[in-house]
C-alpha distance (Angstrom), angle and dihedral (degrees) to the residues before:
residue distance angle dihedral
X1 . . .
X2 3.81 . .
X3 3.45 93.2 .
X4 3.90 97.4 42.2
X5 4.40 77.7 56.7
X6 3.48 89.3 56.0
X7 3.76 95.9 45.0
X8 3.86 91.7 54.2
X9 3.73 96.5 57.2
X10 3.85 101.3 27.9
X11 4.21 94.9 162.5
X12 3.44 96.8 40.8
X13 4.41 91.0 53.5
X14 3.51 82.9 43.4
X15 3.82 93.5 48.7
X16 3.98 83.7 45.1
X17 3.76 99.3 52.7
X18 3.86 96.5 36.4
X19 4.29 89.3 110.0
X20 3.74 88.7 49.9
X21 3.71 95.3 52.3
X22 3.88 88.5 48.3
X23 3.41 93.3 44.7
X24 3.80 100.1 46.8
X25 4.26 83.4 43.8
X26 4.09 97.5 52.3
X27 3.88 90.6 51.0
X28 4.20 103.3 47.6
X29 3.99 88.9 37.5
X30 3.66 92.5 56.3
X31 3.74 91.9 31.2
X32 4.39 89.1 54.9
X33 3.58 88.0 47.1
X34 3.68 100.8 49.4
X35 4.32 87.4 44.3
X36 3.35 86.0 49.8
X37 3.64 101.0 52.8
X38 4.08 88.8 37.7
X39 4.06 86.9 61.3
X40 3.40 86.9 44.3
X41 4.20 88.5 54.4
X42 3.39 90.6 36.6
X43 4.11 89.7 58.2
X44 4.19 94.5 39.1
X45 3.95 90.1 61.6
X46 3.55 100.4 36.2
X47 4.36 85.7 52.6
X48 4.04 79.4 50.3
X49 4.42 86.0 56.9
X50 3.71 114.2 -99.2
X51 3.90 86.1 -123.6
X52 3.51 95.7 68.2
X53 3.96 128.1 110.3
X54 3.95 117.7 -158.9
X55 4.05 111.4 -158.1
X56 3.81 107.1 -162.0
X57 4.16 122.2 176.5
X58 3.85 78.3 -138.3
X59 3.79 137.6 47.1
X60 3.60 115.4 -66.9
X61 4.06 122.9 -158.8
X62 3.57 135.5 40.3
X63 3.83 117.1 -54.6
X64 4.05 134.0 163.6
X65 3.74 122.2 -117.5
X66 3.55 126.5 24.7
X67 4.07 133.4 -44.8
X68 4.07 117.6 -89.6
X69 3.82 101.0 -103.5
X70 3.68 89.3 -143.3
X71 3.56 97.4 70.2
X72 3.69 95.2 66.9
X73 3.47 85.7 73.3
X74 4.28 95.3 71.6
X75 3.39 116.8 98.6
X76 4.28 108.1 -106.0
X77 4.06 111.6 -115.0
X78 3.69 120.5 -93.5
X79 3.83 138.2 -140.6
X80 3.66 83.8 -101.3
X81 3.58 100.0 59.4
X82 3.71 81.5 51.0
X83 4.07 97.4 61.3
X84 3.55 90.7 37.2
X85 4.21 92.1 65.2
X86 4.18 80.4 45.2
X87 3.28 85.8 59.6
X88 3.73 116.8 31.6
X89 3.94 103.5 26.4
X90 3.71 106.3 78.9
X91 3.29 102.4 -165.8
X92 3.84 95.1 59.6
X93 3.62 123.6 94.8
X94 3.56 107.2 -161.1
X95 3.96 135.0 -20.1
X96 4.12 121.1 -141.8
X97 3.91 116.9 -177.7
X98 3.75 126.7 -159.4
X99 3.69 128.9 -174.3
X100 3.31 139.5 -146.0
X101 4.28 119.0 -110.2
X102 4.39 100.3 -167.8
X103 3.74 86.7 129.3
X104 3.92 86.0 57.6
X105 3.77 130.2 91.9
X106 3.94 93.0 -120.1
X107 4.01 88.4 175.7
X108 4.24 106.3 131.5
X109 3.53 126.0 -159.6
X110 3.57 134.9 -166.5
X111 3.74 141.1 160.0
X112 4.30 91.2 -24.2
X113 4.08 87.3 -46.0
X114 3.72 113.2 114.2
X115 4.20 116.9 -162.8
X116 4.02 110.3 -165.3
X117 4.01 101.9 157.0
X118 3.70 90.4 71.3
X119 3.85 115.8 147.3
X120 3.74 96.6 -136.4
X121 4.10 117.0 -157.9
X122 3.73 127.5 172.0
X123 3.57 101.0 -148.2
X124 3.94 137.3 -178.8
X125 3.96 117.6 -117.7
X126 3.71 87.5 -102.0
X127 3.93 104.7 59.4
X128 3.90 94.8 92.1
X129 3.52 94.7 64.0
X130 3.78 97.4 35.6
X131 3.96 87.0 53.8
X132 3.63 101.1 29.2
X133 3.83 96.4 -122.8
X134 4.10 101.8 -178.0
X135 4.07 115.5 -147.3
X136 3.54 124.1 -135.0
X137 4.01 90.6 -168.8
X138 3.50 139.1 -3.6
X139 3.89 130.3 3.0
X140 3.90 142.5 -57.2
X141 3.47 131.7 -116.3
X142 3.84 118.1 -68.3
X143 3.52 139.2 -152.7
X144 3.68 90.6 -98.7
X145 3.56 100.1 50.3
X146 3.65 87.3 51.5
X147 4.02 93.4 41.8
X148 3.81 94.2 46.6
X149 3.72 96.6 39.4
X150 3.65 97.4 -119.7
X151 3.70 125.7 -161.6
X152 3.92 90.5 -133.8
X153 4.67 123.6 115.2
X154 3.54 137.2 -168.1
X155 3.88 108.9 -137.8
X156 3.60 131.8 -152.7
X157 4.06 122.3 -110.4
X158 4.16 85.8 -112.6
X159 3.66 82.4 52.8
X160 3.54 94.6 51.6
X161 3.37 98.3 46.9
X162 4.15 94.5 57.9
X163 3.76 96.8 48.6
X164 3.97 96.8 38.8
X165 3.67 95.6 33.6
X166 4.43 76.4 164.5
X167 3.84 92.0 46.0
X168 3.69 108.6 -158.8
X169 3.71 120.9 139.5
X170 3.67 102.1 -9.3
X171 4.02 103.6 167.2
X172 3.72 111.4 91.1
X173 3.60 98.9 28.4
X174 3.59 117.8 133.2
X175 3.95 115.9 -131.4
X176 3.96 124.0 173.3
X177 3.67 113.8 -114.0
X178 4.07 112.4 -157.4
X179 4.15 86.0 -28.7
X180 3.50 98.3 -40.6
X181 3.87 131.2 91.8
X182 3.59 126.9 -122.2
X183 3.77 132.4 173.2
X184 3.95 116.5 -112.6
X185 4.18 95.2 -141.8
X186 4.58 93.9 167.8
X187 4.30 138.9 29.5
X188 3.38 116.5 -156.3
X189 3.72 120.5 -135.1
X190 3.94 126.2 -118.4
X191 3.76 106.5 -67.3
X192 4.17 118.3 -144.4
X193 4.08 127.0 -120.4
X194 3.27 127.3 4.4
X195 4.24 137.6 164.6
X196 3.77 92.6 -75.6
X197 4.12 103.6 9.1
X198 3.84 88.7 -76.6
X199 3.61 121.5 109.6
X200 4.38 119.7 -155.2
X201 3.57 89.3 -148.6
X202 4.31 79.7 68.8
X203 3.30 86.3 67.7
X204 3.57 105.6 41.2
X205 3.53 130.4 142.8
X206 4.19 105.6 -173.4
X207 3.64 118.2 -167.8
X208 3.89 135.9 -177.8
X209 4.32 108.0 -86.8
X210 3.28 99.0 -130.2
X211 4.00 92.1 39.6
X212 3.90 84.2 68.9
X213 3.87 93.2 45.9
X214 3.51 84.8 52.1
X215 3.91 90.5 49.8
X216 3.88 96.1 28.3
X217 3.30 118.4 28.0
X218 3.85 99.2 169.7
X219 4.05 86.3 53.9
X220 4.33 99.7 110.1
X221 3.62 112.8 138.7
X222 3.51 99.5 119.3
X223 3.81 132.6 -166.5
X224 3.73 114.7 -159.7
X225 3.75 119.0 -156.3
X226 4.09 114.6 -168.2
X227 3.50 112.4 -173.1
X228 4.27 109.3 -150.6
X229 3.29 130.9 -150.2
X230 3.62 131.1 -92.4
X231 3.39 104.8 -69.4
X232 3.71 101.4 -6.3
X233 3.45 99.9 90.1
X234 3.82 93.4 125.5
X235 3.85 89.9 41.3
X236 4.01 83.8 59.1
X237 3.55 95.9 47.9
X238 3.78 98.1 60.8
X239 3.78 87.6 44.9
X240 3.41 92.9 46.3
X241 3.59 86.7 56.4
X242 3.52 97.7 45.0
X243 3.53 97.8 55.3
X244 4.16 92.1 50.2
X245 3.24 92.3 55.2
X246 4.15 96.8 42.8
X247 3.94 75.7 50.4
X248 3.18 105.5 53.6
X249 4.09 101.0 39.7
X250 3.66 92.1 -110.7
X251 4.40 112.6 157.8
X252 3.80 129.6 -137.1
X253 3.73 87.7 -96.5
X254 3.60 98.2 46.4
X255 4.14 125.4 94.1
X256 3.48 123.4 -128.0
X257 3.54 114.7 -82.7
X258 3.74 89.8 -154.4
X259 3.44 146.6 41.7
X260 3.68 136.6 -106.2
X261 4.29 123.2 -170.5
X262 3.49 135.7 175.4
X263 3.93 129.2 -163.6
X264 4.14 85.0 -98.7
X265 3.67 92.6 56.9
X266 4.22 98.2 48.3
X267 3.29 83.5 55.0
X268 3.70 99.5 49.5
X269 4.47 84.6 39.2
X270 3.73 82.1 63.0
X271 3.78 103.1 38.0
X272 4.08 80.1 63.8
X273 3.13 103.8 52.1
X274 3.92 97.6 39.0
X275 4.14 81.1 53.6
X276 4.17 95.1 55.9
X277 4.30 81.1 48.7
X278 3.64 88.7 47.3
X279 3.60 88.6 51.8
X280 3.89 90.0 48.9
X281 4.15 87.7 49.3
X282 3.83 88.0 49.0
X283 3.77 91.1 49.6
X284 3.39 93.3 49.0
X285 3.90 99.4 41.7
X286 3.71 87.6 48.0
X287 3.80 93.3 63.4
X288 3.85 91.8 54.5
X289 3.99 84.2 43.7
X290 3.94 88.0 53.0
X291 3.93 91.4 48.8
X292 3.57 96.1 44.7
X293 4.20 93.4 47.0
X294 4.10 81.4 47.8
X295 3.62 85.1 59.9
X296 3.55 102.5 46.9
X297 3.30 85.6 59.3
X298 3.51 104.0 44.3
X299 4.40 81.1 47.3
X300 4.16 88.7 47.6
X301 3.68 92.0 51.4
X302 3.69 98.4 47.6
X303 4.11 82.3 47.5
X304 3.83 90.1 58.1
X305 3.39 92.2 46.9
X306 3.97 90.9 49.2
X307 3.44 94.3 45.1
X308 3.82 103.6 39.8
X309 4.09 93.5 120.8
X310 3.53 93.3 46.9
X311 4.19 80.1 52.4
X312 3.61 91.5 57.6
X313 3.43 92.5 46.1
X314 3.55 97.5 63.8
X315 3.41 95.4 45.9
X316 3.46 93.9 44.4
X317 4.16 85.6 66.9
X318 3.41 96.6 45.5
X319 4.18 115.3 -72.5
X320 3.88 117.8 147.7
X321 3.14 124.1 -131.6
X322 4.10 89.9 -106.3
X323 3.43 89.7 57.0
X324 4.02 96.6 59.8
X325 3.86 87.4 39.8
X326 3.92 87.7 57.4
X327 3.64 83.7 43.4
X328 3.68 103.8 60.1
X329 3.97 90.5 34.3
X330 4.06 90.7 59.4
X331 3.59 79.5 49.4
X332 3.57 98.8 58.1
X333 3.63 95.8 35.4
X334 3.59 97.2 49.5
X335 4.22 86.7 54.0
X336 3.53 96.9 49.5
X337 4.22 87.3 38.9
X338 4.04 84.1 60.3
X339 3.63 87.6 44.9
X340 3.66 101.1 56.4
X341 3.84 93.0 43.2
X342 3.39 88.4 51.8
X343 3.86 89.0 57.0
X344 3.92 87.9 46.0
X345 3.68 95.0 53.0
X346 4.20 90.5 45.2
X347 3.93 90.6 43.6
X348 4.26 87.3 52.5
X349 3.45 86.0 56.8
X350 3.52 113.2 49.0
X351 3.88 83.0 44.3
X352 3.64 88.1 54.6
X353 4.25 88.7 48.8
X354 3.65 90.2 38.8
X355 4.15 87.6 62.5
X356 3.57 92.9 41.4
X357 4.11 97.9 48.6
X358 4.09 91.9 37.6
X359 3.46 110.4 24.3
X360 3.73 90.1 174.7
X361 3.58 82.3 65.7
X362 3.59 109.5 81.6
X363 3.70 115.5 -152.9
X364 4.11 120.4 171.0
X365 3.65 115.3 164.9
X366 3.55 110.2 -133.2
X367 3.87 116.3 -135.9
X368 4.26 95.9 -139.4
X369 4.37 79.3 63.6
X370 3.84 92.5 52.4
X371 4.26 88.1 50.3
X372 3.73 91.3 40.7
X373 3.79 89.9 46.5
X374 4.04 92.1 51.4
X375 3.87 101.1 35.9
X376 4.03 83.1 52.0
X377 3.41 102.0 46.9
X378 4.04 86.3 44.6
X379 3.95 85.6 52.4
X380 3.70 95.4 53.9
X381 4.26 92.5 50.2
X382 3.94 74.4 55.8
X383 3.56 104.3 45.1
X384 3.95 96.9 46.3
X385 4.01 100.2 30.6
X386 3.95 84.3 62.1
X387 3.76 92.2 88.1
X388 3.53 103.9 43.4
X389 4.19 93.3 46.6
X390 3.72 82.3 50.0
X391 3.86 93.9 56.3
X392 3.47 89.1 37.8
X393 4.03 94.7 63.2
X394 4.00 92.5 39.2
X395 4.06 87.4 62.5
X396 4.31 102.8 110.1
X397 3.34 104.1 -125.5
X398 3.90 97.5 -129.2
X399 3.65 83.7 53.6
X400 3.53 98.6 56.3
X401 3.99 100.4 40.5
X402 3.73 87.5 60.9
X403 3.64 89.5 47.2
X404 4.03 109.2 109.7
């Protein structure tokens, strides 16, 4: 019966439901987007090595609003810091360093092709072990490149792909780096994850440290990666942390004045800040919810109203007033059940179109969403067809068969 209703007025349910289906749409399209991107996090650290601990003189991880301006007052890390955790923390395997070259032309040239988005790290010989860089051809940096300052870089497969646009051999070649020519001796492969499906490490360009203190000297942000021991990564933290702040002079009372994160806590960084937009999503899908639960109502009264003989008729024969109340609530739920599916079935498929038109933007829709989406949109059909089921079974029967 609900759904023979809903067949003889098809625009005007539609009309009715129209804030539900927005609603229900808003929250699973931003909630696919943000799971997608979240896997995509989740796959970017883990290709880094979930054992890992990055030491930063800044804050590390993804965060909403704008950097404190104090911290660019610290002091960045140095190589030193760096073999002091390889030698005083324990629990730490190994330490690699790489630094950061923005005060470098990082323009490459080669055969007519010209490469500016490069990613450029200086990077000690150990960093491709420490964060599991794979090669797709040739060799990483040694110990002598780095030693000898050698004019030799690893590129990233993006990089690759604009200067050899016909591949082939690619190791060997020499390509001019900001004027001056260096040797490219490794290509990484494809890296996972990333914020938007893109990983930086695509577009790497990794050169020996001390080649860019040769060429840079004023280059000294410094990222620190420690790779822990099996099983000690927590051990290594609180050494890590130790150590920095023996390093750096800090006293008992004194915070860090740098920052220390681990694959667990990116994760947890950007299951925060996806939980203050969900919070946005849910206060904006609630309004539509509101205005489409207003309209139920407003669509159940005027049903009452229309139907008010047929009312008394079935009470006339017999039908409590439960049974009219569960009639007009199946009613309402049923509408706003159609409703919310409806948004469902839309949100699938712009997250489908959103993949296929940016597929940088991840978007998998996640199926706890879909449930929520439903069992909410069936709780507001519920929630606002309560009053007019109620007025429905207080008509008098007599009342309402000589309604006309």
């Amino acid at each position: 019966m609900a759904l023979d209703n809903v067949r003889a007025h098809k625009f005007r349910s539609f009309l009715t439901v129209l804030g539900i289906v927005i609603g229900v749409l808003t929250v699973i399209v931003i909630a696919s987007i943000l799971t997608g991107m979240r896997n995509n996090i989740i796959s970017f650290v883990e290709d880094y090595g979930t054992s890992n601990v990055f030491a930063f003189h800044l804050s590390t991880g993804p965060q909403l609003g704008p950097r404190d301006r104090r911290e660019f007052a610290r002091k960045p890390l140095t190589e030193e810091d760096g073999i002091a955790i390889r030698e005083q923390a324990a629990a730490v395997e190994d330490v690699a360093w790489s630094v950061f070259t923005w005060q470098m032309d990082r323009t490459i040239n080669h055969s007519g092709v010209t490469y500016r988005q490069g990613n450029m790290l200086g990077v000690s010989a150990n960093y491709a072990s420490v964060t599991s860089v794979p090669l797709q051809e040739g060799r990483f940096i040694s110990e002598l490149d780095d030693k000898h300052r050698r004019e030799v870089m690893v590129i990233g497969i993006n990089v690759a792909e604009a200067l050899f646009p016909n591949r082939g051999q690619i190791t060997g070649t020499q390509v001019l780096l900001g004027g001056r020519p260096f040797e490219i001796i490794g290509v990484t492969e494809k890296r996972k994850g990333g914020f938007f499906g893109e990983n930086d490490q695509d577009n790497a360009v990794f050169i020996p440290y001390k080649t860019v203190k040769k060429l840079s000297p004023t280059s000294d942000y410094m990222l620190l990666i420690s790779k822990a021991k099996t099983g000690q990564l927590r051990t290594a933290l609180t050494q890590i942390e130790e150590v920095l702040r023996r390093q750096r002079g800090l006293k008992f009372r004194d915070p860090n004045n740098f920052d220390l994160s681990t694959a667990d806590r990116v994760i947890e960084q950007f299951d925060s800040i996806t939980g203050k937009i969900g919070l946005v999503a849910i206060a904006i899908s609630s309004i539509g919810l509101l205005v489409g639960g207003i309209g139920v109502m407003n669509i159940m009264l005027v049903s009452v109203t229309e139907r008010t003989h047929e009312i008394g008729i079935r009470k006339a024969i017999g039908a409590r007033r439960k049974d009219i109340v569960s009639q007009f609530l199946f009613e309402a739920m049923t509408l706003t059940f159609l409703g919310g599916l409806l948004g469902v079935l839309l949100a699938i498929g712009i997250s489908r179109i959103i993949v296929l038109l940016l597929p940088t933007l991840p978007a998998a829709v996640p199926l706890w969403a879909v449930i929520t989406g439903l069992v909410v949109s069936i709780a507001v059909g519920l929630i606002f067809g309560v009053w007019p089921a109620r007025k429905a079974a207080r008509l008098d029967p007599i009342e309402a068969l000589r309604y006309e």
